[in-house]
N, C-alpha and C positions, 0 to 999 in steps of 0.2 A: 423595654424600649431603650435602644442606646441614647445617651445625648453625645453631644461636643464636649469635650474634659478642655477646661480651662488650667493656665498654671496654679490661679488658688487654690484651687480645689484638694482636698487633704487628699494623700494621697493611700489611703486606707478606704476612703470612699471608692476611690479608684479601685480598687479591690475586688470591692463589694459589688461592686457592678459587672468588673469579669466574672467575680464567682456567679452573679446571675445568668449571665453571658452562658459560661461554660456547664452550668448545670441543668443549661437544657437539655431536653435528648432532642434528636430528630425530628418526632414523632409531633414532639412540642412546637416546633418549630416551625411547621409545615400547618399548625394545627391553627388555621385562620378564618375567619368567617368570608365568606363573599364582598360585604360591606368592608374588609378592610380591618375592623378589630380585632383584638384577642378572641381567641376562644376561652369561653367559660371554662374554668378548672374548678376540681375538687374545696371544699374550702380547710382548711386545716383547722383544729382546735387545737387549744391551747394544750389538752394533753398529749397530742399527736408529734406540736411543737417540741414541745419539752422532753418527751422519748426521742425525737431525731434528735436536738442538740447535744441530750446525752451519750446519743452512740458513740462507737470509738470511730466511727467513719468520719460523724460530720467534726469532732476534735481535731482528728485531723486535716480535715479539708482547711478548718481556721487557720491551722497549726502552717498550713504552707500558703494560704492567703498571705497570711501573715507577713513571712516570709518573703514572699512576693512584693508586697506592698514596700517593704525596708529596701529590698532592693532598688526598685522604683523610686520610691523616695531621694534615694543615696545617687541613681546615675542623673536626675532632674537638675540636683541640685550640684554636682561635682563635675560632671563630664565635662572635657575639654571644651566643647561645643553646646551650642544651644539645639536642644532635641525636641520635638514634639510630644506632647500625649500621646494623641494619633499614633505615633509614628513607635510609638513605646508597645502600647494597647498589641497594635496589629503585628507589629513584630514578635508579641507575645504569642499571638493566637498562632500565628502563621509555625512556631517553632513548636507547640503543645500537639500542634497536628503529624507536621511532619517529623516528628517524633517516635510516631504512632505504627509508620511503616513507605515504603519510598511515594505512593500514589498518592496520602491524604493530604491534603494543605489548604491552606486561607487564601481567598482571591479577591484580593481588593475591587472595588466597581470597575477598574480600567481592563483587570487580567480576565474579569468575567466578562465583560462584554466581550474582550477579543475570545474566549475559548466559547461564547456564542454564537461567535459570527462563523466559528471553522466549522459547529455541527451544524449550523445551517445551511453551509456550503454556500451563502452569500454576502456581497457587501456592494457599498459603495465604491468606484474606482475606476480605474483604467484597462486594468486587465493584464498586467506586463510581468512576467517573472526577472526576478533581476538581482543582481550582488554588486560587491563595491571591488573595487581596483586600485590600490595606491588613490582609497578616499572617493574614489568618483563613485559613483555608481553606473554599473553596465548591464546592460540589455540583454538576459537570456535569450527569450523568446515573449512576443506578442501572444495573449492568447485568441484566437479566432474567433471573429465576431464582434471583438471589442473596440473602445477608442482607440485605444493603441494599436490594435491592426487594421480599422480604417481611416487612422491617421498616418498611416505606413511608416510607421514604429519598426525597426529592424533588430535580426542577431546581431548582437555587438557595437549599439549603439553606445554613447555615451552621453551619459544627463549631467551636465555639470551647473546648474542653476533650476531649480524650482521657487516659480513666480518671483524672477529676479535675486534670491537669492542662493550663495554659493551650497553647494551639498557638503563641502567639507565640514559646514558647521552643525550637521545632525551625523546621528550615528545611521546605519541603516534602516533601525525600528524606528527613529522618528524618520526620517525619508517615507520611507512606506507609509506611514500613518497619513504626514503630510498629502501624501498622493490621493492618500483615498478621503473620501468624505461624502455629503448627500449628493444624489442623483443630482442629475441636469443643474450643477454647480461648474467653475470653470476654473482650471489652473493652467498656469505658462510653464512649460518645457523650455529650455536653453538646453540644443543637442549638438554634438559633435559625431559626424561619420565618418569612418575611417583612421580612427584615432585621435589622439590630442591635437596631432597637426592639422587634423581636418576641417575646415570652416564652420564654426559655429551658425546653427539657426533654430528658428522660434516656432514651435507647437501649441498652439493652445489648445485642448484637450477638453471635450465637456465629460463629466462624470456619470458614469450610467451602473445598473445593479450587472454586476458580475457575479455571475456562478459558477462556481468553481468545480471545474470535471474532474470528480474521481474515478468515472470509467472510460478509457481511453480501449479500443479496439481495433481490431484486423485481421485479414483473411491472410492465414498461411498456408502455402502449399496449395492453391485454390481448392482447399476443400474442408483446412483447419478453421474452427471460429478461435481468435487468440482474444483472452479478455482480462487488461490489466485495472485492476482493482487499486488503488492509491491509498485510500481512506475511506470510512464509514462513516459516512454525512447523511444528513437528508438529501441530498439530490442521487446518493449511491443507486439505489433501485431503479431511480428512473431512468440512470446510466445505461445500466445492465439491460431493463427491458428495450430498450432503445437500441444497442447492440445488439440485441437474440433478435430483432426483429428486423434488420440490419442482414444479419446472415440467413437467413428464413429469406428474404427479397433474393439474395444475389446468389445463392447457393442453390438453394431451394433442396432438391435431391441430394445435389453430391458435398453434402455438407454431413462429413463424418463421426468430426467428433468437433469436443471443446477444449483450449486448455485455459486457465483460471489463473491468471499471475495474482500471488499475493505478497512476492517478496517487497522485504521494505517497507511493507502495510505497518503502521503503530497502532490499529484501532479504528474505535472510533464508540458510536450508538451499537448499545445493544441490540434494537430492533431492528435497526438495519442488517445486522450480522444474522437472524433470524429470520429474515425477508429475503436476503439474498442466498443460504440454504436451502430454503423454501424453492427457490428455483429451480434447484436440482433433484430437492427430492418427491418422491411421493407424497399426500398429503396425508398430517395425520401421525407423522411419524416424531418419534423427540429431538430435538435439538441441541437444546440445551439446560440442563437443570441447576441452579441456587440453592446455597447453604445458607444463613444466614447465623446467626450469634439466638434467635428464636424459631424456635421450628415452625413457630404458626408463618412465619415470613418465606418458607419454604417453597419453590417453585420452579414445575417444569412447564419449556416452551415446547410446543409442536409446530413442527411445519404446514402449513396450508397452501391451499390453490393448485398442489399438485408439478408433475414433474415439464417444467417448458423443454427441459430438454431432449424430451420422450427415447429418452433412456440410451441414448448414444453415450459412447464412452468420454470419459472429461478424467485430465490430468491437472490435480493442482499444484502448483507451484509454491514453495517457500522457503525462508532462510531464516537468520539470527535475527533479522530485522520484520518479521513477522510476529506481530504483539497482539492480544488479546481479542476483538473483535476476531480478526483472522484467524486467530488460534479456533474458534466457536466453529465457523463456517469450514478449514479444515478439519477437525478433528470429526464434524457432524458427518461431511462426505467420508471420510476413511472408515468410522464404527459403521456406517451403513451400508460398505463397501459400495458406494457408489461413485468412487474416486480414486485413482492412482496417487497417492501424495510422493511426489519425487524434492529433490533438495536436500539441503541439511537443515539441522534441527532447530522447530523455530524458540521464540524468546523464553516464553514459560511465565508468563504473565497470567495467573489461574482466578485474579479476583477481580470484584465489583465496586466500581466506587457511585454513590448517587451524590448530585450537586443540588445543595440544600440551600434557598435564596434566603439570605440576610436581610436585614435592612441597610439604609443608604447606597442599595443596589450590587454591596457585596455577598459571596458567596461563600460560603466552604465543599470541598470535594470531603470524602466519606468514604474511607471502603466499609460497605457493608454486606458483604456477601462473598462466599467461592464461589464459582461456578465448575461444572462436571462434566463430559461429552456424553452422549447418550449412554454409551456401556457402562458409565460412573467413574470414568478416569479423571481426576485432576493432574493438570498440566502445568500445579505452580509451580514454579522453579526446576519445573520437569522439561516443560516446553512437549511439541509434535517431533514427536519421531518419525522422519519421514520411510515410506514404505520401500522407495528404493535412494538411496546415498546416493548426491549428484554433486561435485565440487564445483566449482567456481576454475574455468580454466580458460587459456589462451591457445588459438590452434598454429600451428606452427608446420611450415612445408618442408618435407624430405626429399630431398631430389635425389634419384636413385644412383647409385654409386658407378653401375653400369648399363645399358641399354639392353630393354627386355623385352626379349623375345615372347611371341604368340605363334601358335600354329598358322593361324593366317603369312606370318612372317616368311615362312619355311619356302624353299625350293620346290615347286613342285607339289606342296599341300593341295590335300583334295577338297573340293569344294562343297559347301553343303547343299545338299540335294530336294532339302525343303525350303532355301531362301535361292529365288531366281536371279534376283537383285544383289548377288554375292560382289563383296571386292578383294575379296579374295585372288592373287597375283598368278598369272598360268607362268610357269617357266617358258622367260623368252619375249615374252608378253610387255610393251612398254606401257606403264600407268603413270597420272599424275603422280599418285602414291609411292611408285616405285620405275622411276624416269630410269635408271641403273636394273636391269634386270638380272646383272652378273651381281647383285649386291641388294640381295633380299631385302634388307634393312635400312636402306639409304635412305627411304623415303623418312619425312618428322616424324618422330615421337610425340608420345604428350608432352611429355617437358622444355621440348626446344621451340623456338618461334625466329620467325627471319623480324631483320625490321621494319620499323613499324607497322607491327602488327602485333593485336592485344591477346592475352589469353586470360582464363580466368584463375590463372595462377602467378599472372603479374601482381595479385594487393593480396598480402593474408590478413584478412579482417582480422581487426583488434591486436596484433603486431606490434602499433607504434601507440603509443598514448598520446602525443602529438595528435594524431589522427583521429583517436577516437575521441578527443576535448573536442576536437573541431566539427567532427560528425554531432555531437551533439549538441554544440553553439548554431549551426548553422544546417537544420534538415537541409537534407535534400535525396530525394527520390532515389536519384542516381547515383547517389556516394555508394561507398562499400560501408557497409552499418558494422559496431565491432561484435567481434562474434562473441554471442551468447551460448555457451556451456549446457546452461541448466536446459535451456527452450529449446535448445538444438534435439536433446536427448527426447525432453516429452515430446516434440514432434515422430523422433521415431517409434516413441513408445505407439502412441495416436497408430500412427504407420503401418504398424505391427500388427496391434489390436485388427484394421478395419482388412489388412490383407488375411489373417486368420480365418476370418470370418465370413470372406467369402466365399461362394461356391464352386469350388474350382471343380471342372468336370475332369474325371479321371478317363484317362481310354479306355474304354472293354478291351480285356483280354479274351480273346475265343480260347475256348477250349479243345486241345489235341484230338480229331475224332477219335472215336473206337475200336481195336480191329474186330469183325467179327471173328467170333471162337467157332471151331468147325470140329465137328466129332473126328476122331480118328481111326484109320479102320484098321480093323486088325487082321492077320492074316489069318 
């Protein structure tokens, strides 16, 4: 049991009580009755005792107690500053861990409840995504359904006061914090629209549980289900089936294929990474397998419930920002080939950490485990290799150097025989298309346009970066979205696949009659 370290307190006892601390295992840890007490342990004898203390292990474990404790002693008493125990203690733990490898470390009661409130996927709050500006904080985006967007919260709003006071005086992590707290509680907005020049006015906002969407979706191409994956929370699957059921309503038939955005995923629950495999694959099949540091802790997951997607083709999406969770759910689709993996190579984040609860409501993270893809690949530091290479590009318009010609163009071109509906130009013949009949060509091209009048080669998506901050400060339906590289391609892949695949009827060819053979007469 920890206590509170006071400054009396000898600092060797201090010690004594990490090395309790840290000589637990896990196992010990976890190992709690219902009622709340220790679990009964082994009891030691005295000869048991006396063979540990004289190992060369437990000598040295003293030997750097020891150690530990002089130093501690020496920064209490000499540091510039007055330090805490506390602040000694935890600083110790937090640097023993992450020592250990970049994922493992100490979270004190405040970092653990927030990295509980992200796999829950909920909290107390408003609902507003937002950053700071020259100190202010400014309004991403409202998320839908929330205080904030039926308080008609805007892109680009500006919060310069919560509950009267200025926001200059918290960083953005307390701003946020500020904002959120228990349900059906109430905080004052001071907002400015349209900038700092804009006239300040007052929101009060009641707090309600926000849940945070990691599956955001859409129909492309009316016929793609597109399904962007963010994080692996608990509310992940219910995302997903909510989406597949989504495109199932509006599609029904001509709903092809799927494609599976994972870029920029960091993670998340294992189970959910397992749950949302499970969606695509058949049931039954493996997932994903754990190594541990014991073999008896060894273990593989299988997918259940079978395939929702009933086996249409799905392209998944990823990049450098595709981490661990993600990495499971792509690499399970690729080893099963029931997935295209397009993108560049993701992070290579190959292991497992479990979060083992403290007392005083702090935690420690833990890696204790690899994980494998079903074939038995580990992907530490390897990362997913995606099946086809797709970069990251900006599309850019060539206007053609000179004016090109088509057979329709031509003088006197003949026209096709199986379209009635031809516009094709007769020599002589005045058309909207070609008003000059001495001048084949007169009429527009694709490239040219009178004025005003739009084509869809006036905006090159994703061109200006101006444009695309703005496109995504402010949706809107009708903007030009910036063009996406990666999506663009797995939709043609999608494309590809469903036109292959159809039954395209070929003509019969008859075949030459026969001539009959006729005897020859002889003379």
């Amino acid at each position: 049991m920890l206590v509170k370290v006071k400054n009396t307190l000898p600092a060797l006892f201090l010690a004594l009580l990490l090395a309790g601390l840290l000589g637990s295992s896990p196992a010990m840890l976890h190992a709690v009755e219902p009622t709340g007490e220790p679990a009964a342990t082994p009891a030691t004898t005295p000869e048991t005792a006396k063979k540990e203390d004289e190992s060369p292990d437990a000598r040295d474990t003293f030997k750097n107690l020891s150690l530990f404790s002089d130093v501690m002693e020496r920064v209490r008493a000499d540091y510039v500053d007055d330090v805490t125990d506390e602040k000694l203690v935890e600083s110790a733990l937090n640097g023993m861990l992450a020592s250990l490898d970049p994922h493992s470390g100490y979270m004190n009661k405040k970092s653990f409840s927030e990295m509980e409130t992200q796999t829950r996927g909920e909290f107390g709050g408003l609902g507003i995504e937002v950053t700071t500006e020259d100190g202010i904080i400014k309004v991403i985006s409202p998320i839908d359904d929330t205080p904030a967007a039926k308080a008609g919260l805007q892109p680009g709003d500006l919060i310069t006061h919560l509950d009267d006071h200025l926001v200059t005086e918290y960083t953005l992590s307390e701003a946020v914090d500020k904002m959120r707290g228990k349900p059906n509680t109430k905080i004052k907005l001071t907002v400015r629209r349209g900038g700092l020049s804009g006239k300040p006015f007052d929101m009060v906002l009641t707090r309600a549980i926000i849940k945070i969407k990691s599956v955001k979706s859409e129909i492309k191409e009316n016929t793609i289900g597109y399904i962007r994956i963010t994080a692996f929370n608990e509310q992940t699957q219910t995302g997903l089936d909510a989406a597949m059921a989504e495109f199932d309503k509006k599609l029904g038939n001509k709903l092809t294929g799927y494609i599976v955005d994972l870029r920029n995923n960091p993670g998340g629950l294992l189970e959910e990474a397992i749950s949302v495999s499970s969606t695509f694959l058949p049931a039954n099949l493996p997932v994903v397998s754990t190594k541990g540091r014991h073999s008896e802790d060894n273990q593989v997951f299988s997918s259940r419930g079978g395939d929702r997607a009933g086996g249409k083709p799905i392209v998944v999406l990823v990049n450098g920002g595709s981490a661990s969770a993600s990495e499971i759910v792509a690499g399970a689709l690729q080893d099963h080939h029931r997935a295209i993996v397009i993108g560049t190579k993701s992070f290579g984040k190959g292991s497992v950490q479990t979060i083992i609860p403290l007392q005083n409501g702090a935690a420690m993270r833990l890696t204790t485990a690899r994980y494998y893809t079903p074939s038995g690949r580990s992907i530490q530091a390897l990362g997913i290799e995606p099946d086809i290479k797709v970069l990251p590009a900006k599309i850019e318009e060539i206007k053609p150097s000179a004016k090109m010609l088509h057979e329709a163009d031509l003088r006197g071109a003949l026209q096709n025989d199986q379209n009635k509906k031809t516009k094709n130009k007769e020599d002589g013949v005045k058309t909207p298309d070609n008003p000059n009949p001495e001048t084949p060509n007169a009429g527009k091209t694709g490239s040219e346009k009178t004025s005003g009048e739009k084509t869809t080669s006036d905006v090159v998506p994703g061109a200006e970066d101006d444009e695309e901050e703005v496109a995504n400060l402010t949706p809107n339906k009708n903007a030009p979205q910036p063009f996406d590289n990666q999506l663009s391609r797995a939709i043609d892949i999608l494309r590809g696949i469903t036109l292959y695949q159809k039954d395209i009827k070929m003509p019969v060819i008859a075949e030459p009659a026969k001539k009959k053979e006729t005897a020859k007469e002889t003379p």
